[in-house]
N, C-alpha and C positions, 0 to 999 in steps of 0.2 A: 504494500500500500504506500502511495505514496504521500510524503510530507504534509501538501496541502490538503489530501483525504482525510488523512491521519486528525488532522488541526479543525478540520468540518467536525467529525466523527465526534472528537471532543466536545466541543462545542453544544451538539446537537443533544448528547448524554446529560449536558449541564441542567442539573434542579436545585429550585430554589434554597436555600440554608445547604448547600454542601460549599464547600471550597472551588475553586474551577485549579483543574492539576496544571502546570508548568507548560505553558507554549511556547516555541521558541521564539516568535516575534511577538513584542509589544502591540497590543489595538492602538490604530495611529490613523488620522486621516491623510490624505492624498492634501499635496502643494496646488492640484489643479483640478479642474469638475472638467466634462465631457463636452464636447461641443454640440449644441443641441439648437437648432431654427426653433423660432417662434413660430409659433403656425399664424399665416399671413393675414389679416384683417380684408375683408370684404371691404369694398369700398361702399362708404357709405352713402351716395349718392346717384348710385348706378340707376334705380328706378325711376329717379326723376328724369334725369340725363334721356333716357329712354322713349320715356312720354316725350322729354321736347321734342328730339329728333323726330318721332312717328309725326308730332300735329306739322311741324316745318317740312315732312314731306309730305303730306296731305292736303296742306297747304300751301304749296310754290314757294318754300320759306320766306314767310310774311311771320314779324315780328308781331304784329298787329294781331292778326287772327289768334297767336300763341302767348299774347300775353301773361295768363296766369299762369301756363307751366313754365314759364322764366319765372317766374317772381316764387316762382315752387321751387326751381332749381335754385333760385341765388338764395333763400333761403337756406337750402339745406348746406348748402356750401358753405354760408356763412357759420352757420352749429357747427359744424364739421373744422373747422379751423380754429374755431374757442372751443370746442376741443381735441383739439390737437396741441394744442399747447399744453396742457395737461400732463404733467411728471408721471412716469407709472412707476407702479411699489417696487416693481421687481426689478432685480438686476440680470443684466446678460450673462451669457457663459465667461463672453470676453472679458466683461468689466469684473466679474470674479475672481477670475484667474489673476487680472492685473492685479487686484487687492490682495490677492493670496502671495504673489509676486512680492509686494512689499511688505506685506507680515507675515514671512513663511514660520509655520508650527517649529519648535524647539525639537531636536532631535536628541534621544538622549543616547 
């Protein structure tokens, strides 16, 4: 069996109020996290967009016959960029890893 089986196996035997017996490597976190996409936001104004385009062909692209769905598009366009300015909670893989980068874990 090998080491790392060996170190599972342990592990896996461990109950609660007993000792855990001697492994050879210390529990230690990793310097870096995995590189992982964000899964990509839908754009939020694709429906609007949509409609304009359909009445502008419907209509010889006349601004005039389309008015309310501009005034529906620039609306939503407008929400959509107050919020986008908007900080989000989380951090990237990247921006982790830099952070990890300048305060890597004490190795003993």
């Amino acid at each position: 069996m090998s080491k790392r089986l060996r170190d599972i196996a342990v592990r896996n035997l461990y109950k609660p109020g007993q000792r855990l017996p001697a492994i050879g490597k210390p529990f230690a976190l990793k310097d870096r996290v995995g590189e992982k996409s964000r899964v990509k936001e839908e754009s939020p104004c694709l429906a609007e967009m949509s409609t304009l385009l359909d009445c502008w062909k419907s209509n010889n692209f006349s601004d005039i016959s389309c008015a309310s769905e501009v005034t529906k598009f620039q609306r939503c366009l407008a929400k959509a960029r107050a919020n986008k300015g908007q900080a989000s909670e989380r951090l990237t893989s990247k921006e982790m890893n830099e952070m990890l980068k300048k305060n890597p874990l004490p190795r003993s």
